[in-house]
C-alpha positions, 0 to 999 in steps of 0.5 A, a space after each residue: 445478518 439477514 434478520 438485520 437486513 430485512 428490518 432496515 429493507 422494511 423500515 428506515 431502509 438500507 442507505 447508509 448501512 455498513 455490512 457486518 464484514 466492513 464493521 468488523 474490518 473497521 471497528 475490530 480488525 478482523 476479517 469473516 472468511 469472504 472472497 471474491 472467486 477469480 471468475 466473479 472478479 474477471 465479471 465484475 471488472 470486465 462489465 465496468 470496462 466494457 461499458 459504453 462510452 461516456 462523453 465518446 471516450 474510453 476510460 482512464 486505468 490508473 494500474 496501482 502496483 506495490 513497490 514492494 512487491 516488483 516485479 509486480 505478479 499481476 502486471 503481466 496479466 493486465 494486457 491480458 484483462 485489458 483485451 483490445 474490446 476495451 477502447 481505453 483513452 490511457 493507462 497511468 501506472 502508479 506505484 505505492 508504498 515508496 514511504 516504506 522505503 529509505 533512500 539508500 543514496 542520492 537519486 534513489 526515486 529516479 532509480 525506483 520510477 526505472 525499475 517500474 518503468 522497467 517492469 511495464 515494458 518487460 510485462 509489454 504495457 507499452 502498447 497499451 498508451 502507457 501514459 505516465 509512471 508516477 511514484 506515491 504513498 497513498 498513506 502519507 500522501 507523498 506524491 499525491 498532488 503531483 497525481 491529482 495534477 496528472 489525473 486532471 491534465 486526462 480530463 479532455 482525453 479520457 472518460 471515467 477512471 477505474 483504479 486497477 491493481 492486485 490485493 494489498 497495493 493500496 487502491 482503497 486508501 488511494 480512493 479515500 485520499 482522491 476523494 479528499 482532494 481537488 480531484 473530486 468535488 466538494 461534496 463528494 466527502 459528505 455523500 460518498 462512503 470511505 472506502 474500507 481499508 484493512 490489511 486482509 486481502 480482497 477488502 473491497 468486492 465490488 465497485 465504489 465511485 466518487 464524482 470528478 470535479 471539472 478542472 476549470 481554467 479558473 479552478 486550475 489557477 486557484 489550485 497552482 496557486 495554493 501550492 505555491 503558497 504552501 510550498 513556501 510554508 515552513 514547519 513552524 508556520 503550520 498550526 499545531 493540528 497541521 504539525 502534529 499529524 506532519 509528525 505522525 506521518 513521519 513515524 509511518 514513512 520516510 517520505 511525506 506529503 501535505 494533501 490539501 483541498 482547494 474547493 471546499 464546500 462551506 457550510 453554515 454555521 451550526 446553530 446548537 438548538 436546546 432546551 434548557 428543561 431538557 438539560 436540567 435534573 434534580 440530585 434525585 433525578 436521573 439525567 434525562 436521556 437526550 434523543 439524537 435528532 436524525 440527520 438525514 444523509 446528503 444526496 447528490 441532485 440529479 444536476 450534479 452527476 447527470 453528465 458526472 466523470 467517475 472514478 471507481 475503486 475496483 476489487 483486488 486482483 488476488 496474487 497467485 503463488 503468494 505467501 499471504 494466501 496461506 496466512 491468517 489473519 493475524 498472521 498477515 498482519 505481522 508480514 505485511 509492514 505498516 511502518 517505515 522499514 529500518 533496515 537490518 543488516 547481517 554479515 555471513 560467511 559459508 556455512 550460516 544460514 538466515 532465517 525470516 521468521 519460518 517464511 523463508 530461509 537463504 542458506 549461504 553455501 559457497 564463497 571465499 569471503 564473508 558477504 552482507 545481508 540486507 533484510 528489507 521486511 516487517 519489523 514484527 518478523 524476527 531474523 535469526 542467524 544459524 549454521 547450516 549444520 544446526 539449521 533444519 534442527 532450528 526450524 523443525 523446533 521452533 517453526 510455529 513457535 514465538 522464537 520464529 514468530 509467523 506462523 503462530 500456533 505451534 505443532 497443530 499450525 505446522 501440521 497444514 501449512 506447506 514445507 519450505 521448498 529451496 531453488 539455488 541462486 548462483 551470484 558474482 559480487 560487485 563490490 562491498 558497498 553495491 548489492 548485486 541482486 535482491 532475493 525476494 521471498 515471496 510477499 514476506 520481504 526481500 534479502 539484498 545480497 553485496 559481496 566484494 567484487 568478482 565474488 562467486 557465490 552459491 546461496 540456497 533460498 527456501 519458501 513455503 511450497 506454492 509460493 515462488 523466490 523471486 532473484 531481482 537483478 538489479 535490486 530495487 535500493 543497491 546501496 541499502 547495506 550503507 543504510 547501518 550502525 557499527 557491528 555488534 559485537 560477538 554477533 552477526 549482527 549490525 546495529 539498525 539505523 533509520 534515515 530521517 523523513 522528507 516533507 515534499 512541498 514543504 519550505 525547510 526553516 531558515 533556508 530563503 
């Protein structure tokens, strides 16, 4: 607020302040209406990368994408962005988010580096020194020390880092683990600001930075070693602070990691400084208010970041076409999954229909034999089986209303936002235990579709009108209908079963 601005500019003075967006982002979970306009983003993000060299060398992109979200909307517009004015030394592709994902069968990582892989060539990123494809979960960490590994490896080759990506991939929790690793130096947690994280898009509206540390030959020996001491740790030789937060990672994704710090800062020892007129107080007395001495916030010296490496966290690049864009704030909260996805599975025959909240609908229209319905979506939007006679009834009931959940507010809600429009998907089996393609509805989620071998169907998928139906061949987890209980009976419905974690870099007890 402007009145608070012009008392901290005139008095203590603005360092340390936290805007009132970030405050309420932080603190409260809600978001004040603030974008960042398409052409201010592009002044913004072209000014940082069309800077001069520093240390003679072009920066380092580190492209953050969703997996969730492949193929990724806005990685077709990266070369675009990234015009040949921009002499970067190398681009690093990281895709995040793979804690939310179970493995469907063996290998399933290799399958999924692929189709990132797979995505950067379509969208012609080669080109660009596509240098590595790393998969990670900036959230539970999986997959981050091998990252802090690579990005040290670009130290002599590159420049500053600038993390790159769309709305909602990630890059601010990415910024906050970087900066509590051994790719930033030791002080830099005491200077530098988290990033704020949020699930409204477009968090972050301009550029944050934290210094890089020089991997040394000696801090590169100390770091490997630290790794292979832990590797060898098993769960039980963990303290009880280190075993309770393994635990809490465990509930949020199925894929885990342990971040560590190899340099760290040490600081004296706290010496509690008091006195003891000021602590005491008679029965009719009221305690005596005990002022807090300021603490003055850490600076970095001129010394530390004259010839500093930086890496910055950039805004968002906002997804066009996006079911997200339409949404409120609670309503994205709802859609956009926070926790380790269970998959829910449903067996349909000609004539149902498949509800995802009233965000999308795919109707099953043509085929001889049942086939199988993989949801991959939030756990808060609810899936609901209809016949095709029944179902426009269905929406036009209960769109707005609890039974479907998102979006909420009932006839006045439904009166703006969009129709669902439908486009028909034509698919041949392969077999009852392998999907044959991925109907992804915009950014709510994705069906996966298994029919028996040489099946012909014809399915009809609906999206609200602006957003798009994505047809993914092949999917993304093929074999993701195995991940299921038995069928429940008198339903359409399998029962849920959820795979249990794996902790990277963490020895399993009893083995040697």
């Amino acid at each position: 607020p402007a009145d608070k601005f012009r008392s901290l500019h005139d008095g203590p003075g603005l360092r340390g302040a936290v805007c009132q967006r970030c405050w309420l982002l932080e603190h409260h979970g809600r978001a004040l209406p603030l974008e960042l306009p398409p052409e201010q983003h592009r002044r913004v993000l072209s000014a940082a990368l069309r800077g001069p060299l520093r240390h003679g060398r072009g920066p380092l992109l580190l492209y953050l994408l969703d997996v969730m979200e492949l193929p990724d909307p806005v990685l077709a517009e990266l070369p675009a962005l990234l015009s040949p004015e921009v002499p970067a030394s190398g681009l690093l592709v990281v895709a995040n988010k793979v804690d939310l994902l179970p493995a469907d069968s063996p290998g399933h990582l290799g399958r999924l580096r692929q189709s990132v892989a797979a995505a950067c060539m379509q969208a012609g990123l080669l080109g660009r020194q596509l240098v590595d494809v790393r998969l990670v979960s900036a959230k539970t960490g999986f997959g981050m020390e091998g990252l802090v590994s690579r990005l040290q490896r670009s130290w002599r080759c590159a420049g500053d880092v600038y993390l790159l990506g769309a709305t909602n991939s990630g890059k601010s929790t990415l910024f906050n683990a970087l900066l509590h690793s051994d790719y930033c130096k030791s002080r830099a947690p005491d200077v530098v600001g988290r990033a704020t994280v949020s699930p409204w898009p477009g968090t972050t509206l301009d550029l944050l930075k934290f210094p890089i540390i020089n991997p040394t030959c000696d801090r590169i020996f100390r770091r490997k070693e630290r790794l292979k001491e832990e590797a060898l740790k098993t769960e039980d030789q963990l303290s009880p602070e280190e075993r309770k937060h393994l635990n809490y990672l465990k509930k949020q994704g199925y894929l885990v990691g342990r971040v560590g710090r190899t340099f760290q800062r040490q600081k004296a020892t706290s010496v509690i400084d008091f006195d003891p007129d000021m602590l005491s107080y008679s029965i009719d007395e009221e305690p005596k208010q005990i002022l807090k001495k300021h603490v003055e916030k850490e600076e970095f010296t001129y010394n530390e970041v004259k010839d500093a490496r930086w890496c910055f966290d950039t805004p968002g690049i906002i997804k066009e076409n996006c079911v997200l864009n339409l949404l409120t704030e609670k309503e994205v909260k709802l859609v956009l999954p926070t926790q380790a996805i269970i998959p829910r599975t449903f067996i349909l025959k000609p004539g149902m229909v498949l509800f995802l909240a009233a965000l999308g609908r795919i109707d099953y229209l043509q085929g001889e034999k049942s086939a199988w319905f993989t949801v991959m979506a939030s756990k808060q939007l609810p899936v609901h089986i209809a016949t095709l006679s029944s179902a426009d009834d269905v929406y036009e009931k209960y769109a707005g209303q609890e039974f479907l959940k998102v979006p909420m507010g009932g006839e006045e809600r439904m009166k703006e936002f969009p129709p669902l429009v439908s486009q028909d998907i034509a698919l041949k089996g392969i077999g009852t235990t392998e999907a044959v393609a991925d109907i992804k509805l915009s950014s709510a989620g994705w069906v996966a579709v298994t029919a028996h071998a040489e099946e012909e169907l014809l399915l009809r998928a609906y999206t609200p009108r602006g957003t798009t139906v994505v047809v993914r061949e092949p999917p993304l987890l093929p074999y993701i209908s195995s991940i299921r209980g038995a069928r429940i009976p008198g339903t359409a419905a399998y029962r849920t079963k959820k795979p249990p974690s794996l902790v990277e870099n963490l020895k399993t007890a009893g083995k040697r």
